[in-house]
C-alpha positions as CSV (number, residue, x, y, z in Angstrom):
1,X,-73.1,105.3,-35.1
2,X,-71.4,104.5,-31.7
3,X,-67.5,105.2,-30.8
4,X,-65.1,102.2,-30.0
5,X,-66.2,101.7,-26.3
6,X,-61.9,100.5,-24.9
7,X,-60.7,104.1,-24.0
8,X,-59.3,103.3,-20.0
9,X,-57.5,100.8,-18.8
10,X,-60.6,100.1,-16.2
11,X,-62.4,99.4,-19.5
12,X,-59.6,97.0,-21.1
13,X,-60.2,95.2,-17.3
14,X,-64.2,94.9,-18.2
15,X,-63.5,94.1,-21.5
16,X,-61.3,91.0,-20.4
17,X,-63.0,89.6,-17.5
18,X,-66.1,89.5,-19.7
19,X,-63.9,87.5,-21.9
20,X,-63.1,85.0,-19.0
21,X,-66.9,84.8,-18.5
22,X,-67.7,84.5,-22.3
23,X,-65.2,81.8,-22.8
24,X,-66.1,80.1,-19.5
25,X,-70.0,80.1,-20.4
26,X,-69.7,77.3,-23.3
27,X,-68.0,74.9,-21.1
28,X,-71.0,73.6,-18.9
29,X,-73.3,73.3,-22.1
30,X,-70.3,71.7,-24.1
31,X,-69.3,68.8,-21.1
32,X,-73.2,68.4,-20.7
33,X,-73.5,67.2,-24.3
34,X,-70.3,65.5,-24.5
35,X,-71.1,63.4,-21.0
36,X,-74.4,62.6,-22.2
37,X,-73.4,60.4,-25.0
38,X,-73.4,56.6,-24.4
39,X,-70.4,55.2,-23.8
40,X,-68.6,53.8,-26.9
41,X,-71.1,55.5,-29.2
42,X,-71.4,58.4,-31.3
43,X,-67.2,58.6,-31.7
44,X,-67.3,61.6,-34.2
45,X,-69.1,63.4,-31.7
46,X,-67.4,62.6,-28.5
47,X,-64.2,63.4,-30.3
48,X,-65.4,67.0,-31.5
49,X,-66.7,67.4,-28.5
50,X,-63.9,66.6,-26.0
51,X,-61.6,69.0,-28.8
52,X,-63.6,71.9,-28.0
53,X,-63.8,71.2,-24.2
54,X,-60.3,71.0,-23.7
55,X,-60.0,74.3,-26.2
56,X,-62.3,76.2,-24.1
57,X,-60.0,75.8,-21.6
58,X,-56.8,76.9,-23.1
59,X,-59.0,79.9,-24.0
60,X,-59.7,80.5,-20.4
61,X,-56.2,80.2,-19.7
62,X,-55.6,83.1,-22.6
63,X,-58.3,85.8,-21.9
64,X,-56.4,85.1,-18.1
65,X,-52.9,85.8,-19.4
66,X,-53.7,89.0,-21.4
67,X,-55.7,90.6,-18.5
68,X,-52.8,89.8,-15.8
69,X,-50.6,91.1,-18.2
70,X,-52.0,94.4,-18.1
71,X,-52.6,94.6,-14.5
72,X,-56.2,93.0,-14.1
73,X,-56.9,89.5,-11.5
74,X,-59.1,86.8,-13.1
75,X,-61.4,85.5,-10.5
76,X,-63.7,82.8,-11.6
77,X,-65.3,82.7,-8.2
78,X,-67.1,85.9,-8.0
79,X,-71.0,87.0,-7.8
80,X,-72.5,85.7,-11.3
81,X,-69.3,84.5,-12.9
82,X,-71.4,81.2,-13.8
83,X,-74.4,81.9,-15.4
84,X,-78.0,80.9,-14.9
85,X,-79.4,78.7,-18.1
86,X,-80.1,79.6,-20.0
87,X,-78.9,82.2,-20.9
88,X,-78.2,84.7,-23.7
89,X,-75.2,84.9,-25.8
90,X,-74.4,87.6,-28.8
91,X,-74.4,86.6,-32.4
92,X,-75.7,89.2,-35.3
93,X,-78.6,91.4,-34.4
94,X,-80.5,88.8,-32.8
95,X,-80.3,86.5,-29.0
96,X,-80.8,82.8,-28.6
97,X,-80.7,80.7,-25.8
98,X,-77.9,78.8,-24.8
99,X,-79.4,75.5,-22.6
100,X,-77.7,72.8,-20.9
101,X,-79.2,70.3,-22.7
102,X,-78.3,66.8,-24.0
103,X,-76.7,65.9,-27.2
104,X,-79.3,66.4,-30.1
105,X,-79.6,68.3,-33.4
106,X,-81.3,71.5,-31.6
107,X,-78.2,71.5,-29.6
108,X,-75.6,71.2,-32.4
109,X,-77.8,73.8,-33.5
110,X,-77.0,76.2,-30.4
111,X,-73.2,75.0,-30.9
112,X,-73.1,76.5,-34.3
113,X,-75.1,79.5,-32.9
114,X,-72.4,80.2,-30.5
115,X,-69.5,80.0,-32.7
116,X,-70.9,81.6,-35.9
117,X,-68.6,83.8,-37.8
118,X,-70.3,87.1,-38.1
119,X,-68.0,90.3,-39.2
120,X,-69.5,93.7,-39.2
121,X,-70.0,95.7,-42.2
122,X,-67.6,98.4,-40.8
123,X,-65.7,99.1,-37.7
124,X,-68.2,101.6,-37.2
125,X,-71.2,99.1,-37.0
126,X,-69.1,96.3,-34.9
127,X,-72.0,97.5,-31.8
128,X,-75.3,97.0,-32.6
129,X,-78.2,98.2,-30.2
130,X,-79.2,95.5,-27.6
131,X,-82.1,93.2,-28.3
132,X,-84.3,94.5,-24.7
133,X,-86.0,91.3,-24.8
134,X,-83.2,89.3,-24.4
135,X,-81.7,88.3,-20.4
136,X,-78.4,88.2,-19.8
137,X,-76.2,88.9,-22.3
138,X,-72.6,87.6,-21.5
139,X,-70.5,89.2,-24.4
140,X,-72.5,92.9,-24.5
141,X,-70.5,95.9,-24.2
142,X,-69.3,95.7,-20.3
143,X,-69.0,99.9,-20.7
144,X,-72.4,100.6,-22.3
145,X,-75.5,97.9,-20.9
146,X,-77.7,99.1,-23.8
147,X,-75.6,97.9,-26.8
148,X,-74.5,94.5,-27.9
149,X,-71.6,93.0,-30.2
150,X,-72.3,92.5,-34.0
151,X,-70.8,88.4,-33.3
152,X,-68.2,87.7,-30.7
153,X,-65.5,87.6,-33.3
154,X,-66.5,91.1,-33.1
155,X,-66.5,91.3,-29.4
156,X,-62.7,90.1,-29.5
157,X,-61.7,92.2,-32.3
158,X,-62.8,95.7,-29.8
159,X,-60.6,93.9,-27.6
160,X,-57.3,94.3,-29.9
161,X,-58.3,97.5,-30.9
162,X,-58.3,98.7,-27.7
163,X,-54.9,96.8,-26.7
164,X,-53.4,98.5,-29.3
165,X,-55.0,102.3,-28.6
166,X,-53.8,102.1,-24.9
167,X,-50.7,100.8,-25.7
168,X,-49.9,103.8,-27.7
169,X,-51.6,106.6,-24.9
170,X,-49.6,104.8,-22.4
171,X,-46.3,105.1,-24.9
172,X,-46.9,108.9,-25.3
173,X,-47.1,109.4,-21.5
174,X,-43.4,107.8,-20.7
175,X,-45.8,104.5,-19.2
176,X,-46.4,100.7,-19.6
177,X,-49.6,99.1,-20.2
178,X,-48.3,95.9,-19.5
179,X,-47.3,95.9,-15.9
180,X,-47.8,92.3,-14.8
181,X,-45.8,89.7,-13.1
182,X,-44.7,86.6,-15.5
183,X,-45.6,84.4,-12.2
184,X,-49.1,85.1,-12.9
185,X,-48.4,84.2,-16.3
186,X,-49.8,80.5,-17.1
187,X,-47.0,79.1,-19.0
188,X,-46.1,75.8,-21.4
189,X,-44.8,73.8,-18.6
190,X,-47.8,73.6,-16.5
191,X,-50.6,73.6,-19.2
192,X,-51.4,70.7,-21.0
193,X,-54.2,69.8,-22.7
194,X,-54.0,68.9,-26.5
195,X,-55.7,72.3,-27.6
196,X,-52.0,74.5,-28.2
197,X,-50.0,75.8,-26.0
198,X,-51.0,79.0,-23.9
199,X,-49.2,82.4,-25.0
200,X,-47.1,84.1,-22.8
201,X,-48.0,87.5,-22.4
202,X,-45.3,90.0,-22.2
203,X,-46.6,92.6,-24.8
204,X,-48.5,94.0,-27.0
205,X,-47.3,91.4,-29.9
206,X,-48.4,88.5,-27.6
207,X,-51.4,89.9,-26.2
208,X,-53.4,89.9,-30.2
209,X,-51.4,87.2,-30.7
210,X,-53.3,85.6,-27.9
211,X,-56.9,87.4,-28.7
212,X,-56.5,86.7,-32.1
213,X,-56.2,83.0,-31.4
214,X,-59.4,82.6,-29.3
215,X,-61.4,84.3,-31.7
216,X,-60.1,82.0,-34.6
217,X,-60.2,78.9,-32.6
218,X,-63.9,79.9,-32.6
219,X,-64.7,81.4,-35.6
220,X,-61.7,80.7,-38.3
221,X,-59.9,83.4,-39.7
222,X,-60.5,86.4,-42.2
223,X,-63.4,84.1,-43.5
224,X,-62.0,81.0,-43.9
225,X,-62.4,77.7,-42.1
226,X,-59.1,76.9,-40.2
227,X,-57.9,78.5,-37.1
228,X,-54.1,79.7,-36.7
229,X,-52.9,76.1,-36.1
230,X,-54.5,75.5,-39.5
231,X,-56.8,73.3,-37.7
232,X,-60.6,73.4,-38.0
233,X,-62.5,75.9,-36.3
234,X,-64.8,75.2,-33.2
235,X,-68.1,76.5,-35.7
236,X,-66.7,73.9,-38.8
237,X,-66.1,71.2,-36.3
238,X,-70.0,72.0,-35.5
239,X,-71.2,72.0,-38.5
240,X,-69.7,68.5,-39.4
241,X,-72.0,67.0,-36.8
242,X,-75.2,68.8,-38.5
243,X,-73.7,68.1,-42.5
244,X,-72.8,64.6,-41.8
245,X,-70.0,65.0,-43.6
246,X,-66.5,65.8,-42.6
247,X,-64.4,68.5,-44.0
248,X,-60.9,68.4,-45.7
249,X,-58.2,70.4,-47.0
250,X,-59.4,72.5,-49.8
251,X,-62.6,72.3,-48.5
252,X,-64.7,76.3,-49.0
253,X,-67.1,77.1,-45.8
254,X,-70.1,75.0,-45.8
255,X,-69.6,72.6,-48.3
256,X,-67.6,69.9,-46.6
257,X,-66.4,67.3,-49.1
258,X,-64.5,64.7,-47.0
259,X,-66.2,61.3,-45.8
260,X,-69.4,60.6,-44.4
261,X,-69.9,61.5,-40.7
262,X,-72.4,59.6,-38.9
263,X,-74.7,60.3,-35.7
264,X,-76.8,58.4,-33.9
265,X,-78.9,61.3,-32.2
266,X,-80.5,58.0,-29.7
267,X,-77.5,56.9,-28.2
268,X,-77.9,60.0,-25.6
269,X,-79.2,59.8,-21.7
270,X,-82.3,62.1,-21.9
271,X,-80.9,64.2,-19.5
272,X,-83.3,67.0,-18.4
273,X,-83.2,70.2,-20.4
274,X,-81.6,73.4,-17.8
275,X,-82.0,71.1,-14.3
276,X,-82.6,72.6,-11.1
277,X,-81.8,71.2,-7.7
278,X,-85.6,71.8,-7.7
279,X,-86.1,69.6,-10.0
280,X,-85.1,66.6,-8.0
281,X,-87.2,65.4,-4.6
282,X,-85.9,66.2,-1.5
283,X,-83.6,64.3,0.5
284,X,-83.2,62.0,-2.6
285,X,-79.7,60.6,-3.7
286,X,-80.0,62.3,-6.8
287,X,-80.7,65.9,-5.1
288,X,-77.5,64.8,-2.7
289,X,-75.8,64.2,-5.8
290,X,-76.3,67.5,-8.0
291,X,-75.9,69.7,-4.8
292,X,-72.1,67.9,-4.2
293,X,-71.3,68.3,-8.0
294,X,-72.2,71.8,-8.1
295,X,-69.6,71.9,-4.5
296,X,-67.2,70.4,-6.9
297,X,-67.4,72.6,-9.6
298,X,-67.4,75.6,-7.1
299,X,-64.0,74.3,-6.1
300,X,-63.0,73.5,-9.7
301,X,-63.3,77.5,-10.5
302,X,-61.5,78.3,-7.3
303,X,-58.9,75.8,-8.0
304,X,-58.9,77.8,-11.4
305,X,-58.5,81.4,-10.1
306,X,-55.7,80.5,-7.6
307,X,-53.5,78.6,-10.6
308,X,-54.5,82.3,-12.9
309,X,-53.3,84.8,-9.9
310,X,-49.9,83.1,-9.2
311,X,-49.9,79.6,-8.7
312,X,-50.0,78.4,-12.4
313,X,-47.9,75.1,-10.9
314,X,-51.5,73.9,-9.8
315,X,-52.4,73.0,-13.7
316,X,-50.6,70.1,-13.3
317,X,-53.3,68.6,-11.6
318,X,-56.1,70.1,-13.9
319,X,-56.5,66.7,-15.7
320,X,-57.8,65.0,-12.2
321,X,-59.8,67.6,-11.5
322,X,-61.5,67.6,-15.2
323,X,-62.2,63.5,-14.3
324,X,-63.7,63.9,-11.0
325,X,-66.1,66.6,-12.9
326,X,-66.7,63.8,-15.3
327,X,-67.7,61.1,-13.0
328,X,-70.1,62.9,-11.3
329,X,-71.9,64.3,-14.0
330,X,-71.9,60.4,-15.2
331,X,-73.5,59.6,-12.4
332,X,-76.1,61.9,-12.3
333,X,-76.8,61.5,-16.0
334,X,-77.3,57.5,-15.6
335,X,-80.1,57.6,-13.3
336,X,-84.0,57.9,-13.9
337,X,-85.7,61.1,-12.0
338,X,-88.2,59.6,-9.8
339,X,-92.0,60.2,-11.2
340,X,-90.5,61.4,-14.6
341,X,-90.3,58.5,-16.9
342,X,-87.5,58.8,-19.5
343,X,-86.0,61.7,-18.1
344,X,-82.6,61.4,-16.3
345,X,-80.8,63.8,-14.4
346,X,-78.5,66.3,-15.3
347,X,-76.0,68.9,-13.5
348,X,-77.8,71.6,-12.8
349,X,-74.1,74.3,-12.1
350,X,-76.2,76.3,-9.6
351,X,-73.5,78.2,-8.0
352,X,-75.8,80.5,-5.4
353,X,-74.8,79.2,-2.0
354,X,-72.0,77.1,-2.4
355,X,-68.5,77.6,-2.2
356,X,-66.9,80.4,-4.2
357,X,-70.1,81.0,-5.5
358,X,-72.8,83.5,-5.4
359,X,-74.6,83.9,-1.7
């Protein structure tokens, strides 16, 4: 049996910042998949797709909000923020891999992995001892390396339990647990992105609110297959894709009974499965290429952190930013690798050496 690991505010910080770089992890291999699809083709997919892009974001936005509310500073530019793919994510008592790979079944596959619901037999069980073989494991305890979260719905729910349990030691000391500025608060008015609105973060009623709705954006809620908009969660929206078959109201978990969903898994650039800048010769275009995307997306995280820690007026321009990401990853994905027939390139977010990133 292990204890709830949320006991100090310095552990509520962990717990959140591994949040921002839980939430933040699924972007690269989402975009990858969405951006690889033909243009015109597959709409089903692009639209699922581009849903759970811009919902990932509004998550970020949310795991920022609750950790400025209690004091913490999001910062999406430090040492290992981005991971290296692949890399390992929690679901149940076992690790996959989670690539940046091209739209296929194996990655709708990985999708589903990522967002599985998964509920621990008891509160007691929500940590599980870590798989060793496994590499980096975004969403395992950030207060105990050895142990790992029963599902990340798990993961999230540690995180209210421990809202709540410091809210009420800091109540019986005469203190406030949430301390922050609403200026570091990203607000309605300079977030839009057709995935809800962010939460404002004032207290402990808004902070589960706003936990609460990441995990069941994910996930669903208390087993079922909506989120708290009473929209599809991200794992149903999945598991369309892999059914064929979407799902409507009345609908029980896996048994979708709507129309027929179709996929044309060859539609897709063959982008190269977890690129390197190694991968591509040097001096050649498409090397010059990766390397300035992975610049951009360096920038994109700083431009990020500065609109989380004060400057929340900068979302505004998040849309422009999202499109530049998207035509250079077009570009790279369009073209050949020299000497590798059928196999295009890919972006490879390598953030060692570049700006805002990892030296």
């Amino acid at each position: 049996m292990t204890e709830s690991k949320i006991t100090t505010i310095e552990d509520l910080h962990a717990y959140l910042y591994a949040a921002l770089q839980l939430e933040h992890a699924t972007i690269p291999p989402y975009m990858t998949a969405l951006y690889s699809l033909h243009n015109g083709s597959n709409s089903a997919a692009w639209h699922i797709l581009r849903v759970v892009v811009v919902e990932e974001m509004l998550h970020l936005a949310l795991a920022a909000n609750v950790l400025n509310a209690v004091g913490g500073s999001p910062d999406l530019t430090g040492p290992g923020f981005v991971p290296e793919y692949p890399t390992h994510l929690p679901d149940g008592e076992k690790d996959f891999e989670v690539d940046i790979q091209p739209f296929s079944a194996a990655a709708v596959e990985t999708f589903l992995n990522i967002e599985r619901p998964g509920k621990a037999p008891t509160e007691q069980l929500r940590l599980v001892a870590r798989n060793k073989r496994a590499g980096r494991l975004l969403a395992a305890s950030p207060t105990d390396p050895g142990m790992q979260y029963y599902s990340i719905g798990e993961f999230y729910a540690e995180i209210s339990r421990g809202l709540k349990h410091l809210d009420e030691e800091y109540a019986r000391q005469d203190r406030r647990l949430f301390t922050g500025g609403r200026r570091r608060q990203v607000t309605p008015e300079f977030f839009y992105s057709g995935g809800g609105e962010p939460i404002v973060v004032t207290g402990l009623e808004s902070a589960l609110r706003a936990v609460n709705f990441i995990a069941g954006q994910g996930e669903g809620l208390g087993g079922g297959i909506y989120d708290t908009r009473d929209e599809l969660a991200h794992y149903y929206r999945f598991q369309q894709l892999k059914l064929g078959r979407y799902y409507q109201k009345g609908d029980q978990p896996d048994r979708p009974s709507g129309p027929a969903l179709w996929v044309d898994w060859s539609t897709v650039y063959p982008v190269l499965k977890n690129a390197t800048l190694d991968d591509y010769p040097t001096g050649s275009e498409l090397r010059k290429v990766a390397a300035e995307f992975n610049e951009t997306y360096a920038g994109f995280l700083q431009f990020l952190t500065k609109a989380f820690t004060g400057e929340p007026e900068l979302l505004l321009e998040a849309v422009p930013e999202m499109f530049r990401l998207r035509d250079e990853m077009s570009r790279l994905m369009r073209n050949p690798i020299p000497g590798r027939p059928g196999v295009h390139a890919a972006p490879t977010f390598e953030m060692a050496g570049v700006a805002g990133g990892e030296a």
